[in-house]
C-alpha positions in Angstrom: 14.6 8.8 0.4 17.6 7.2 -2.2 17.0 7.4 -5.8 18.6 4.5 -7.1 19.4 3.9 -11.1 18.0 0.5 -12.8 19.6 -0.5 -16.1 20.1 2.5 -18.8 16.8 4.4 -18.6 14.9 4.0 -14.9 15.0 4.9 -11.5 14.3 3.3 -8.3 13.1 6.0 -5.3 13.6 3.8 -2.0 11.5 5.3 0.6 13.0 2.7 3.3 15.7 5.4 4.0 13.4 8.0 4.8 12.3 5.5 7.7 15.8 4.5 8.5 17.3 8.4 8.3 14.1 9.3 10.8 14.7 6.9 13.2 18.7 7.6 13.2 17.9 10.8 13.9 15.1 10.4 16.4 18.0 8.1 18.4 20.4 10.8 18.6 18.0 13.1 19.9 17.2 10.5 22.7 19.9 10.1 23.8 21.5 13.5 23.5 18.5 14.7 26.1 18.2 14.5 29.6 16.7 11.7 31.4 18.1 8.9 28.7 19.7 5.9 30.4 20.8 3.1 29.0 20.2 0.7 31.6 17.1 1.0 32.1 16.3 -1.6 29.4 14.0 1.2 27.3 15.7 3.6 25.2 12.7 6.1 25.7 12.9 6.6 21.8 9.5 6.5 19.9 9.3 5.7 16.9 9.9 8.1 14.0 6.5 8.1 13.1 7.4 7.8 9.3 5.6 5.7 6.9 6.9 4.1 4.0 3.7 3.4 2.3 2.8 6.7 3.1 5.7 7.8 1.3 5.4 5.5 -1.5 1.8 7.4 -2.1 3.1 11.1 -1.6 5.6 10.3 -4.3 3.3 8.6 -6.6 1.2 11.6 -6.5 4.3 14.3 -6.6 5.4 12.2 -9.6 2.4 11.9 -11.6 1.5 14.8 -11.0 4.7 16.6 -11.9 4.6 14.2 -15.1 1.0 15.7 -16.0 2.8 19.3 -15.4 5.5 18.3 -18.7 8.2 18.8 -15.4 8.5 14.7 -15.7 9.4 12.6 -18.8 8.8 9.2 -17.8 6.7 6.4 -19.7 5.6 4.0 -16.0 5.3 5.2 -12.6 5.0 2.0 -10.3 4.3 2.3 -6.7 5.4 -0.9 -4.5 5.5 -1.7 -1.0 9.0 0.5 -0.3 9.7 2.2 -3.5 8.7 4.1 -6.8 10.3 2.8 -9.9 10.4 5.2 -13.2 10.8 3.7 -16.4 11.4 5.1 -19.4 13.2 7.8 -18.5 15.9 9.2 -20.8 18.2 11.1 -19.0 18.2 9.2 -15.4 21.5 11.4 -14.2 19.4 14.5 -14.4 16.0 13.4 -13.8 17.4 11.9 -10.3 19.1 15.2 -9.9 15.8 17.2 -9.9 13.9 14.1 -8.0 16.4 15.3 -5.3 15.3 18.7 -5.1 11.5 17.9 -4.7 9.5 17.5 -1.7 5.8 15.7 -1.9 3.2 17.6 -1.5 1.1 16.3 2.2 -1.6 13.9 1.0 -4.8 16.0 1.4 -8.6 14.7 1.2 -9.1 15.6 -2.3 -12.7 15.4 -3.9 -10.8 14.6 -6.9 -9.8 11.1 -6.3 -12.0 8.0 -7.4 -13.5 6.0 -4.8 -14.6 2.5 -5.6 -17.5 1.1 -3.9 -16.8 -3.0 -4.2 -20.1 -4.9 -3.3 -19.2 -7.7 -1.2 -20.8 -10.7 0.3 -19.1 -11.3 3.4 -19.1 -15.1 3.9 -15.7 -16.1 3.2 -14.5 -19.4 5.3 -11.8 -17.5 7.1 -14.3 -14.8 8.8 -14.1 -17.1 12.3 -10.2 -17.2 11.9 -10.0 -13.3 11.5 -12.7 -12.7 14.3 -10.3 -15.2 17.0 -7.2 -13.6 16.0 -8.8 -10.1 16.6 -11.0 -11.1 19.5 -14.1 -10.0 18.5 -17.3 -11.8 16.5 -17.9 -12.3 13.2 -20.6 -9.1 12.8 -18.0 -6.8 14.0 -15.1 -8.1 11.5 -18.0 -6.9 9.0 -18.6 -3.8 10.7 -14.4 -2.6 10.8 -14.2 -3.6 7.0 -16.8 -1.9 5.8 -16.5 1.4 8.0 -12.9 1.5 6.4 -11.6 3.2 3.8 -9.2 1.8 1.9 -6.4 3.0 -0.7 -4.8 1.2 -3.7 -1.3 1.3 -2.2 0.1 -0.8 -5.4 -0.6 -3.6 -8.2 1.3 -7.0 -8.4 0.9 -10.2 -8.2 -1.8 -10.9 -10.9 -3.2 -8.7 -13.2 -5.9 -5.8 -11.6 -5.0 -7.4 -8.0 -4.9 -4.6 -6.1 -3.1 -4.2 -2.6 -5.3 -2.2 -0.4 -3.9 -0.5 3.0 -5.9 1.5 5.6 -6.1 -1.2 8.4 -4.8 -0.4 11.8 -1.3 -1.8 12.3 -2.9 -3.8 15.2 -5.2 -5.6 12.7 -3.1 -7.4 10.6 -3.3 -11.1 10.4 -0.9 -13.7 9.1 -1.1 -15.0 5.9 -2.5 -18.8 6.1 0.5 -21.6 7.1 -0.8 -23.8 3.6 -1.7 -21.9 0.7 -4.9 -23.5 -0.9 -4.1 -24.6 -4.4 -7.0 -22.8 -5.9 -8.9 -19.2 -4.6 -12.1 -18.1 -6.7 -12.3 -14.8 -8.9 -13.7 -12.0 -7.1 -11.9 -13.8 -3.6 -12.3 -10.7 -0.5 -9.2 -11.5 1.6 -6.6 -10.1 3.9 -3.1 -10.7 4.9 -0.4 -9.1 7.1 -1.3 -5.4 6.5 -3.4 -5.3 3.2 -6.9 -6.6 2.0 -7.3 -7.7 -1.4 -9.2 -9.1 -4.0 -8.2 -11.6 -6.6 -9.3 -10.7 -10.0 -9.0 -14.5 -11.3 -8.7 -18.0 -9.9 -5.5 -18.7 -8.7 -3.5 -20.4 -5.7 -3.1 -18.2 -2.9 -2.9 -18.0 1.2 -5.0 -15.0 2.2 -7.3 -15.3 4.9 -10.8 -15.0 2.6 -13.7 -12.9 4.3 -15.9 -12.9 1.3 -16.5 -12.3 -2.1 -17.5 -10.0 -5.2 -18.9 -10.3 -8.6 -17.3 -6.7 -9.3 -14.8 -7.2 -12.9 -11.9 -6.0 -11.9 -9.6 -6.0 -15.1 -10.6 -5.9 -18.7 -7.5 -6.2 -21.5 -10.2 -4.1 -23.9 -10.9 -1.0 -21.1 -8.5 2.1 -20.1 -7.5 1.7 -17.7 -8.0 -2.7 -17.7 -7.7 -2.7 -13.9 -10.7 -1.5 -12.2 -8.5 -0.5 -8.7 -5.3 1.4 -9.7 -3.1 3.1 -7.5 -4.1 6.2 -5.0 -7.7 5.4 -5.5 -9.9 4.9 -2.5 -12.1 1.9 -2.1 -15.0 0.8 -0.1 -15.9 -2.5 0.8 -19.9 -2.6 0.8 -21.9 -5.4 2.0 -24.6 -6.4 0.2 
């Protein structure tokens, strides 16, 4: 983990070292053990096992919840992909200083946390493309989304859309070669690691597996967006 500083009053956490410090170490342990050799075109060195997303969550949580505690002074947490940015912070020098010294908590199954049950009609006209590039029918693409639970990882692109992890690695598909020019509100759709839902019309190259009629951000409500990050989500069929 880096803390980075961003202008006069934020902070950038980059939880891309973490991975990059695990799997330094996890080499020199290779091959400082018996049995490494070099030739034998596999370095016998498993991955490090460490996730940044996961990371990205334990420090959303360690942050607002050391916020909530009066231990944090910052007016925006924002998870990402790789990284946690604080804004509004007024003293970044020391506030990075104590980031340093604190380790996230382990995520735990907490009754605590929301869980959003999205009611979804699963007809989208990319179902046969997801079912050939996992190799199974169209019923059991419905079965593995709807027997997972998903997390709000982070928010972006538009406003209230939501990036949802909890696939398997081994699940992702790729993001369509053309873009259509025009997806519909409410838009169930996946793409490399994440599902997603689009909260208003607009152009994008998801692979689309169905739909909702579920609002998912209003200006007037607090919070607008109806999936914000660390919550967990189900997508129901209907």
């Amino acid at each position: 983990m880096r803390i980075r500083p961003v202008g006069a009053h934020a902070l950038l956490i980059d939880c891309t070292e973490a991975e990059a410090e695990a799997e330094a170490e996890a080499e020199a342990g290779a091959e400082a053990g018996a049995g490494f050799d070099p030739g034998s075109g596999s370095t016998g060195v498993a991955r490090s096992g460490v996730d940044p997303a996961g990371q990205v969550e334990a420090w959303r949580a360690e942050l607002w919840r050391r916020r909530e505690a009066g231990e944090l002074t910052a007016v925006e947490i924002v998870p990402a992909a790789t990284t946690v940015l604080l804004d509004g912070v007024p003293d970044p020098t020391a506030t990075a200083a104590r980031i340093a010294t604190w380790t996230p908590r382990a995520a735990v199954r907490s009754g605590n946390v929301r869980t959003v049950r999205v009611p979804v009609t699963y007809d989208g006209e990319d179902l046969p493309r997801v079912a050939d590039h996992w190799g199974v029918d169209v019923p059991e693409v419905v079965r593995r989304l709807t027997g997972t639970e998903f997390r709000v990882a982070f928010c972006g692109f538009a406003p209230g859309f939501a990036y949802l992890t909890g696939l398997p690695a081994e699940w992702n598909v790729p993001r369509r070669d053309t873009p259509r020019p025009r997806v519909p509100a409410g838009s169930v759709a996946l793409a490399g690691p994440y599902a997603g839902i689009y909260p208003t019309a607009s152009p994008g190259g998801w692979q689309l597996v169905g739909r909702t009629d579920l609002p998912l951000f209003d200006v007037r409500a607090d919070p607008p967006a109806t999936l914000v990050p660390g919550s967990r989500v189900r997508l129901e069929e209907l």
